[in-house]
N, C-alpha and C positions, 0 to 999 in steps of 0.2 A: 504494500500500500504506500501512497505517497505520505510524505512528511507534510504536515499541515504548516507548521514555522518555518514561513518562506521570508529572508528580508531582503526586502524592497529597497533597500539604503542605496543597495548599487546596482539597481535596475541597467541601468547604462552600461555597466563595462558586461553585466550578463549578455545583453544584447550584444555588443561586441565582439562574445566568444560564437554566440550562435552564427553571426554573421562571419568570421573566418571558418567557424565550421562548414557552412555553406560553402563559402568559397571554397576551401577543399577538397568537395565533390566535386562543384561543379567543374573545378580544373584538372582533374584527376579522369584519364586518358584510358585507366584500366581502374580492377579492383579486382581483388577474392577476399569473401568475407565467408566464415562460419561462427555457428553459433546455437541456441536454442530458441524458440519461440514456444512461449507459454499461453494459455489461455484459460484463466482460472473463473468458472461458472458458479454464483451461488444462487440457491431458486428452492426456497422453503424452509431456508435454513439449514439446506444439507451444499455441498460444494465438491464442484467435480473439476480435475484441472485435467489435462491435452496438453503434454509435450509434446514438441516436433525440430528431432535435430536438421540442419540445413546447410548447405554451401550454396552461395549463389558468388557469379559472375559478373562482370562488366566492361563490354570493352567498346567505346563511342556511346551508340547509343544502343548496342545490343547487347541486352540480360539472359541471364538463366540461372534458377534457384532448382537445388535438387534435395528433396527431403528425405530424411532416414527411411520412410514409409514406400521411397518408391516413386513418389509423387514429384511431377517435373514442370515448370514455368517455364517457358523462353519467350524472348520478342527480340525484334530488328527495328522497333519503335513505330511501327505500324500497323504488325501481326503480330497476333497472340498467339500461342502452341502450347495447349495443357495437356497432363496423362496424369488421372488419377491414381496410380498404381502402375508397380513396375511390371512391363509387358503388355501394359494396356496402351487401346491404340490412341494417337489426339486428336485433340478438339479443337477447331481454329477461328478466330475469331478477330474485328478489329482491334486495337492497342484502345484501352480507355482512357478518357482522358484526365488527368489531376485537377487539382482546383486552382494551377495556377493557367488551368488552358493547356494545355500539350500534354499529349501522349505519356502516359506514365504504365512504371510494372502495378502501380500502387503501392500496398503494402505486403503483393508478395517478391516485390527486390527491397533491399534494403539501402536505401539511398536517402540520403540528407539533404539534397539541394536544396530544396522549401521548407529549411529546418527554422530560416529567419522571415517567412514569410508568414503575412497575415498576423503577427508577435501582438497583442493585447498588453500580455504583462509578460514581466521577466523576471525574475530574481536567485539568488543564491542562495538555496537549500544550507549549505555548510559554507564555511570562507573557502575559497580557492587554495588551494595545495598541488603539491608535486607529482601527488596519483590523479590530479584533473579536477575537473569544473563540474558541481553536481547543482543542476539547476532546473527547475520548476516556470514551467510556459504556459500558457492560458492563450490559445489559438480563437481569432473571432474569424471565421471561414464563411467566404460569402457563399450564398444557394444551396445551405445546408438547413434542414429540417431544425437541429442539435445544433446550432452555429459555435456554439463557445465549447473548445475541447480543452482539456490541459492534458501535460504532460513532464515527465520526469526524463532526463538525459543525465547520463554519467558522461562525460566528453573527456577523451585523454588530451593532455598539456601539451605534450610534445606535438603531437599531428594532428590535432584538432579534429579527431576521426571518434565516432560516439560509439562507444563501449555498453553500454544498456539503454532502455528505452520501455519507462513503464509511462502505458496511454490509464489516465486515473480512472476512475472506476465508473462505470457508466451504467444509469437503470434504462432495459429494454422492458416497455410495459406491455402484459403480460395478461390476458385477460383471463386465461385460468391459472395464473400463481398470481398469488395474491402478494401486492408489494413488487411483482413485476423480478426481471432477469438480474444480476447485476455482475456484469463482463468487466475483468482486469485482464490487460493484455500486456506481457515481458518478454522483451526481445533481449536476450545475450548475448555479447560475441567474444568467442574466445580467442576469433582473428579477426584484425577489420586493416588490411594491407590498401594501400594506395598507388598506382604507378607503380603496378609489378608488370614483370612477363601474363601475358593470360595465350592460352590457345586459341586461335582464332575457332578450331572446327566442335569446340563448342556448341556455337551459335548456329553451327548447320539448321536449316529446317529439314523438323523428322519427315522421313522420307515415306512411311505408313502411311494407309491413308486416315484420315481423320475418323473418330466414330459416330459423327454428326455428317454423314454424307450418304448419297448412294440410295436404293429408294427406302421408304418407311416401311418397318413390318407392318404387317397388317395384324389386327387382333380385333376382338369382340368384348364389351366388357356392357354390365349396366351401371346404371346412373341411379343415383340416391332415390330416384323416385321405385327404380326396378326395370325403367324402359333402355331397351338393349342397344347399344353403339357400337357400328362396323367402321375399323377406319375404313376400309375398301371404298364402302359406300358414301364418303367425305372428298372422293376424290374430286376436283373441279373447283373445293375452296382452298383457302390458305387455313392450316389450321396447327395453333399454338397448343402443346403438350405443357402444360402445366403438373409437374409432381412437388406436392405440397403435405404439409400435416401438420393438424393442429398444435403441436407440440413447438412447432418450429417457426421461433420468433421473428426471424429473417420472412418466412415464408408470408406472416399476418401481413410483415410489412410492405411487401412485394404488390397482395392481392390485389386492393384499390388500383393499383395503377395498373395495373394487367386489365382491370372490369373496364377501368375507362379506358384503354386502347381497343379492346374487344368490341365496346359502345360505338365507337369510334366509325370504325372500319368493317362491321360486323353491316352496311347493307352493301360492303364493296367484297364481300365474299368471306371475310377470316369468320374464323369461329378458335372460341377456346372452350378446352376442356384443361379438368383439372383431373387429374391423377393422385390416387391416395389411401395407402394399404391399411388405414386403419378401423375399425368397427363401424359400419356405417352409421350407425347412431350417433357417437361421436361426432363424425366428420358434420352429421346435417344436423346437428343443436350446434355446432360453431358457426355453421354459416344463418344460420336462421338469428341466432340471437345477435350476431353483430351485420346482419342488413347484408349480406353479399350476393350478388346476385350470380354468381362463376357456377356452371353446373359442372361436379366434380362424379368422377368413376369409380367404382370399385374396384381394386386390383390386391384384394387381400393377399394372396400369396408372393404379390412381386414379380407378375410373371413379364408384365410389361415394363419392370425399371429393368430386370436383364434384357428384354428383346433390344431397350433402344441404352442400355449400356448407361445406366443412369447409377451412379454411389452415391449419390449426396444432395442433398434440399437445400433451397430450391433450387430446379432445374426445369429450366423453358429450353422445350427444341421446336423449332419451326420446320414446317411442310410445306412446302411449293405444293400448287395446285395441280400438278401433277406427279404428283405421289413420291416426290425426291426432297430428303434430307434435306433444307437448307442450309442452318449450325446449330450448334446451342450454345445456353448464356445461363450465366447463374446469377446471384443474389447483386444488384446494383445493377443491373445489364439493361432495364425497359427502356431506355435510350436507345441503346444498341438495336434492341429484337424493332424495333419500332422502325428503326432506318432500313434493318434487312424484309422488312415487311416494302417497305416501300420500293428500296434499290435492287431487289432481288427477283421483287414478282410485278414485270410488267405491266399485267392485265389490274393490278392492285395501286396502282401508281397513278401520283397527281400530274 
């Protein structure tokens, strides 16, 4: 948890350090960092945390973080290439973009360039020392929901390269835990090198093909009412695969903006469904009590997140109106799915 006895006295030189930090990155030509990423869950008063050890890369403007798990990111700052799992195939998609406007990995590269941007407050958790600058930031981010973030950096003296990174504690509200989510996230790095050798053939793009392409299975499932859905018989529209569950606080937050794109574009042919292996009773007291209008499927056994290759909520995959794969996009992507909606399916286009 972050330390509350933040002082403010030398707001200025904190800034300062944040702002070489920055420059840092930003001048810094390569990079290999390792380290951990933590993410500690409390929700009822019980607490679940998620290690995940990592190497990532950088060299210009192309990344790649590789996790203990398996799990793979890369970008050349335009495409994205993910694989949830080792031997699994990728998923491709455009580079999304940060909040200072440009293409970013987000927060799965670990990069500091906008460590001094959007800065509200700054101050020195402890006084500065020989083991580095430990300081406490309060970020005001414009077109965010949450605008005010704070955060904790350990910054080493000598390189001005940040050594840990705890984002403060944040409540996701939560309409069946009562008191809502509350996510602390720590980043450690056991190496954070600047302006080394890096291999270029890193950055290759995987040569697999993606698991978001190629035509859609087809399947049959019903809907919370009982009445039966054939993708087969979908073919002609554009239609968004929503896998959701009420458990999954990413996914509440997803839903609205999914129903109003669905609103949208639903008399130019899309259609959504949602996807979702839990009790259907369950599933239709969530959507009834909080107004949602998404008709979601049964898929108790999961037989449709293996057919289209799905690990993890939420997960939107889009279908061309004629029966082929467009990509898919996870949690933060309705921007994205909204543009391949548009740029991908002519006949759906303004």
């Amino acid at each position: 948890m972050l330390l509350a006895a933040v002082s403010l006295v030398r707001a200025g030189e904190a800034l300062d350090v944040l702002r070489k930090t920055a420059e840092a990155y930003k001048s810094a030509k390569s990079a290999a960092l390792e380290g951990t990423d933590k993410l500690e869950e409390v929700a009822r008063g019980k607490q679940r945390t998620t290690t995940r050890r990592f190497r990532a890369w950088r060299l210009g403007n192309r990344m790649r973080v590789e996790f203990a798990d398996g799990a793979v990111r890369l970008t050349d700052g335009r495409t994205e290439w993910s694989s949830s799992a080792q031997g699994r195939p990728f998923t491709k998609k455009p580079a999304p973009w940060d909040s200072r406007g440009r293409h970013a990995f987000q927060e799965f590269y670990y990069d500091f360039e906008g460590i001094a941007d959007f800065v509200k407050t700054a101050g020195f958790i402890a006084p500065p020392g020989k083991s580095g600058f430990n300081i406490e930031v309060t970020y005001e981010l414009p077109g965010r929901i949450a605008s005010e973030v704070t955060k904790n950096y350990w910054i080493d003296a000598g390189h001005f390269t940040v050594l840990r990174e705890i984002s403060n504690p944040t409540v996701m509200m939560d309409h069946a835990v009562a008191g809502g989510v509350t996510l602390t996230r720590t980043i450690a790095f056991s190496k954070a090198d600047l302006n080394v050798p890096v291999d270029a053939a890193l950055f290759a793009p995987p040569g697999e093909e993606p698991s978001a392409s190629g035509p859609a299975p087809d399947f049959a499932l019903t809907d919370l009412m009982g009445a039966q859905v054939n993708m087969k018989e979908l073919r002609g529209k554009a239609v968004v695969l929503y896998f959701w569950a009420t458990w999954c606080g990413t996914c509440r937050t997803e839903m609205p903006k999914l129903e109003k794109l669905a609103q949208e574009y639903r008399s130019r042919g899309l259609v959504l469904l949602g996807i979702n292996d839990e009790d259907p009773a369950i599933a239709s007291a969530y959507l009834k009590e909080n107004g949602h209008t998404l008709r979601s499927l049964v898929d108790r056994w999961k037989d449709v997140y293996r057919q289209y290759r799905v690990d993890g909520i939420p997960a939107m995959i889009l279908v061309a109106p004629d029966g082929r794969i467009v990509s898919a996009f996870g949690y933060g992507e309705t921007a994205a799915l909204e543009r391949g909606v548009l740029s991908n399916l002519p006949g759906i286009g303004r």
